[in-house]
C-alpha positions as CSV (number, residue, x, y, z in Angstrom):
1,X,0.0,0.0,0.0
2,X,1.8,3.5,-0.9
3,X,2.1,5.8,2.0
4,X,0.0,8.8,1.4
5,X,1.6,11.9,0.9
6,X,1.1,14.4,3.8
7,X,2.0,17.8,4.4
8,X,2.5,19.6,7.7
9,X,3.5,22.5,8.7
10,X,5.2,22.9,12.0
11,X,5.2,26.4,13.5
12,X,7.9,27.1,16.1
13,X,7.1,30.6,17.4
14,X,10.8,31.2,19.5
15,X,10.4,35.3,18.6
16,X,13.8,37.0,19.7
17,X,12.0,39.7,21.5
18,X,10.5,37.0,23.7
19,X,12.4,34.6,26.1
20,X,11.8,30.7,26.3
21,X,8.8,30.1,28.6
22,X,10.0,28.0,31.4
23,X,7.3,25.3,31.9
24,X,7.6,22.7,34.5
25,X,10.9,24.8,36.3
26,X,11.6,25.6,38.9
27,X,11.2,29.5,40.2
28,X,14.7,29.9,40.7
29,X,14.9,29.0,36.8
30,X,11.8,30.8,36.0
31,X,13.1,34.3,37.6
32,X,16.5,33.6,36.2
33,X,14.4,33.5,32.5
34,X,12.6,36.6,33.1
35,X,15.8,38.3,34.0
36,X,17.5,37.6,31.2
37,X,14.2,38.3,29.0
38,X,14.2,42.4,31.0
39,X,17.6,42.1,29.9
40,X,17.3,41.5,25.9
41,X,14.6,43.9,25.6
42,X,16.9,46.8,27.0
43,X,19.8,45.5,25.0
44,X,22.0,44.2,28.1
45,X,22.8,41.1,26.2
46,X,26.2,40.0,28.3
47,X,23.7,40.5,31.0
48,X,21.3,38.2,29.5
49,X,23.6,35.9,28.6
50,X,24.7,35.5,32.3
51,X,20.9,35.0,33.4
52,X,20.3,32.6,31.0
53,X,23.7,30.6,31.6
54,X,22.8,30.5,35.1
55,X,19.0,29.0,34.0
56,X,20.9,26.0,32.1
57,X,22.3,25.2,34.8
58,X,19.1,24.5,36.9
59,X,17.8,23.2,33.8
60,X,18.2,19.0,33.0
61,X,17.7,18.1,29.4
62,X,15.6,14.6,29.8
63,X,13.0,16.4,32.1
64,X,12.2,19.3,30.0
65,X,14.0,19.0,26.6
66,X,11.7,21.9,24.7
67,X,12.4,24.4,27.1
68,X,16.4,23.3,27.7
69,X,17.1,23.4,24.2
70,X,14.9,26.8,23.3
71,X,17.0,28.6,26.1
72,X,20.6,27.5,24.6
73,X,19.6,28.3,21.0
74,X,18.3,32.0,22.8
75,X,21.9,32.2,24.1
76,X,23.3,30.9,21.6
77,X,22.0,33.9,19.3
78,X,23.3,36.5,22.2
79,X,26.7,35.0,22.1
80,X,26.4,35.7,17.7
81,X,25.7,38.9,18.4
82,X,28.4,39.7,20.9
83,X,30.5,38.3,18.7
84,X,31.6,34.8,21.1
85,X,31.0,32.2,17.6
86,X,33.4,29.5,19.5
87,X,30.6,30.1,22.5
88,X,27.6,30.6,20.2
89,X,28.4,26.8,18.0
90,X,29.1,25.6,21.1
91,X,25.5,26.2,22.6
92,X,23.6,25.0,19.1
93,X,26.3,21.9,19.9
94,X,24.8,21.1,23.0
95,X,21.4,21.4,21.8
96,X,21.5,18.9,19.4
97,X,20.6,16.0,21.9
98,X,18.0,17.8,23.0
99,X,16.3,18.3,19.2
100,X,17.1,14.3,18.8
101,X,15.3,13.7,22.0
102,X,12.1,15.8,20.5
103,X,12.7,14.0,17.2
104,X,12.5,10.3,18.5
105,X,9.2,11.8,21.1
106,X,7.5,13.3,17.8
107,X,8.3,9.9,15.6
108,X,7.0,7.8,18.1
109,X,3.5,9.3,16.9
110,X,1.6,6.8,14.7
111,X,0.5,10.3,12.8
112,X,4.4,10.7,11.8
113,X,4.2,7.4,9.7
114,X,3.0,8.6,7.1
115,X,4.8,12.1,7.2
116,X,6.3,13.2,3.6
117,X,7.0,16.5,3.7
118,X,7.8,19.0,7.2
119,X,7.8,22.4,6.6
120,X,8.9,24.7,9.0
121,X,7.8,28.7,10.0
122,X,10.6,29.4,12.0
123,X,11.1,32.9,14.3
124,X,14.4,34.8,15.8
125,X,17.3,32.4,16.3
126,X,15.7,29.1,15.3
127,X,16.4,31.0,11.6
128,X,20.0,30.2,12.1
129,X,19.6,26.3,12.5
130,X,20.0,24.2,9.5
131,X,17.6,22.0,10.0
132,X,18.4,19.6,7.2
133,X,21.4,18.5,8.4
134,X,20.1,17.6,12.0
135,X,21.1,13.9,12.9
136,X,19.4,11.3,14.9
137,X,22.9,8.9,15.0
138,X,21.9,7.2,11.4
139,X,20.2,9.7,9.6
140,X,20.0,13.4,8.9
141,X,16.6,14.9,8.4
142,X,16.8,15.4,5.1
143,X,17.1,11.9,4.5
144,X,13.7,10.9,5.7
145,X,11.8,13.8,5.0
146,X,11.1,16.7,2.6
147,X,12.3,19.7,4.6
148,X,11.5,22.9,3.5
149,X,10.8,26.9,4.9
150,X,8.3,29.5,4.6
151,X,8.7,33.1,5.6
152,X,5.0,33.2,7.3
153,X,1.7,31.6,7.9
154,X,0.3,34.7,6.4
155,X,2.4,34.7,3.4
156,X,2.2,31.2,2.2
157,X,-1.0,29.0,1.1
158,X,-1.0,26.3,2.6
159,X,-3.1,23.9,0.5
160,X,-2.0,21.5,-2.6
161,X,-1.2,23.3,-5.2
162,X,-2.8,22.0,-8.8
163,X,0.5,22.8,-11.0
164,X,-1.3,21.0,-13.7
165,X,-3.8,24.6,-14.0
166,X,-0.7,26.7,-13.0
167,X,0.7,27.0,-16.2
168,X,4.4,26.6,-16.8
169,X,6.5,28.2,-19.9
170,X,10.0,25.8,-20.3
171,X,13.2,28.2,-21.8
172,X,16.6,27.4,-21.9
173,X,19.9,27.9,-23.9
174,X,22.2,24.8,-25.0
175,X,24.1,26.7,-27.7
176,X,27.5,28.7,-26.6
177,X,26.8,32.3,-26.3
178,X,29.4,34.9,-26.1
179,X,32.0,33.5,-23.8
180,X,30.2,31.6,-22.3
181,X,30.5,27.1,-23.0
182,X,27.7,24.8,-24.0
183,X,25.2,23.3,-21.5
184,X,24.4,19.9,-23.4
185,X,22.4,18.8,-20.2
186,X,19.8,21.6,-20.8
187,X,18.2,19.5,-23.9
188,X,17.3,16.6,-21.8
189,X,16.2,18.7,-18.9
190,X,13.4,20.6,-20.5
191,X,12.5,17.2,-21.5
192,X,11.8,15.7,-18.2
193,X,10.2,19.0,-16.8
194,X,8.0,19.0,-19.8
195,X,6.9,15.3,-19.2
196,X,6.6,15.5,-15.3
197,X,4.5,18.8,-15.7
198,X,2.5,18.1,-19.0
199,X,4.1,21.3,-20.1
200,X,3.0,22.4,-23.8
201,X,5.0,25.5,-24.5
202,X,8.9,25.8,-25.2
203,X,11.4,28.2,-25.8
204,X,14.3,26.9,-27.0
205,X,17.7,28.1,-28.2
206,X,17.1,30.8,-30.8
207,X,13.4,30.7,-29.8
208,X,14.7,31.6,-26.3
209,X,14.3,35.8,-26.8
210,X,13.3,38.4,-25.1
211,X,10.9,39.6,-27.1
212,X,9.5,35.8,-27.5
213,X,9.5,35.8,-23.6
214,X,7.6,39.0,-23.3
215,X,5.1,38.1,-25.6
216,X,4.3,34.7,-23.9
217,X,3.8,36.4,-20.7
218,X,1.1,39.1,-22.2
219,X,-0.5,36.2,-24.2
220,X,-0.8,33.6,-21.3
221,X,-1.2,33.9,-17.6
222,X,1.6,31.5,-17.0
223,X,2.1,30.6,-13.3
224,X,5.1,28.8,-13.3
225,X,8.4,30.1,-15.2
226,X,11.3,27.7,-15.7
227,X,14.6,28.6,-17.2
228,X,17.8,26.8,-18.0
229,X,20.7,29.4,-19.4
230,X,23.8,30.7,-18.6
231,X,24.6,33.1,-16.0
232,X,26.6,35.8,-14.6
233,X,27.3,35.6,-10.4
234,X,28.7,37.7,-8.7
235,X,29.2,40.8,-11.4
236,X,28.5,44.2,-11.1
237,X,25.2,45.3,-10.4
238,X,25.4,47.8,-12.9
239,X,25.8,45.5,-16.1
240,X,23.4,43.0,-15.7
241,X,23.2,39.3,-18.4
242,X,20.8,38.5,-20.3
């Protein structure tokens, strides 16, 4: 039986002008969060840094993984920003074991069996993770699971998407051009795309204009545009390719 593909979208809200919540703490742990969280919003980040070093300390991984790890990668953020990197990969180090132990809690759930894609909303410092590469000891994420980002739950739609009434427009360039060398692979990649998306319009080598471009785009309200050419990375702004 094939494993039905399912989307989900995780939202971690960890915004930087708020402090982990300590749930389940104590209240020498809890002040010590609030501290540092007066701290961060006057700009006092050694001093919020200090309170929050002195929170993982009363704080034990096993019993309260979510909020252990959500305070280092808080500090870990402060330490960037004060310009400590040894200190700041350091505390993203240490919270690795605590996003495994979430990992193997959330897999556990029969609803994660038939997980496809995860796609994460992420707020202050959890931007900085990469999590693609996390590792559970055998695997890294990406290797189980289509991992992918979106700015905002406002700004993204989160429903499937029908690319067959999008509309797509396939262009590319195999020929040499200027100094630029051949790209014999373009050929056979319009030819998958066009198969895999039922695509029925090409642009092709010296089809591939700009005034063939423009006029497909007033013509047809394409929603999908995919291009295979050469490029220029890294010149000046000024003297754009094309």
């Amino acid at each position: 039986m094939n494993v039905k593909h399912i989307s989900i979208l995780i939202l971690i809200t960890c915004i930087i002008a708020t402090a982990p919540v300590a749930l389940s703490a104590g209240q020498e742990v809890n002040d010590q969060i609030s501290a540092g969280e007066a701290c961060f919003r006057k700009g006092e980040l050694g001093h919020a840094a200090q309170f929050w070093e002195d929170a993982l300390r009363g704080l034990k991984m096993e019993q309260n993984p979510g909020l252990y790890t959500d305070t280092l990668v808080h500090l870990a953020y402060v330490y960037k920003a004060l310009g400590f990197h040894e200190k700041a990969l350091s505390a993203f180090t240490d919270a690795m074991p605590a996003f495994k132990e979430s990992d193997n809690r959330y897999q556990n759930a029969l609803f994660f069996n038939n997980l496809a894609d995860i796609h994460l909303a992420l707020g202050g410092p959890l931007r900085l993770i990469p999590f693609s590469s996390l590792h559970d000891g055998k695997h890294f994420l990406i290797e189980k699971y289509a991992v992918g980002t979106v700015p905002a739950l406002r700004l993204t739609s989160i429903g499937e998407s029908e690319t067959e009434k999008a509309g797509i427009l396939l262009s590319g360039l195999s020929d040499a051009v200027q100094e630029f060398t051949p790209l014999p692979g373009v050929k056979a990649e319009l030819a998958d795309v066009k198969q895999i998306m039922n695509a029925s319009r090409m642009l092709f080598n010296t089809d591939f204009t700009i005034p063939n471009l423009t006029g497909e785009f007033k013509d047809n309200p394409y929603g999908i545009l995919h291009m295979a050419t050469h490029g220029v990375f890294g010149g000046r702004q000024r003297i754009p390719f094309c």
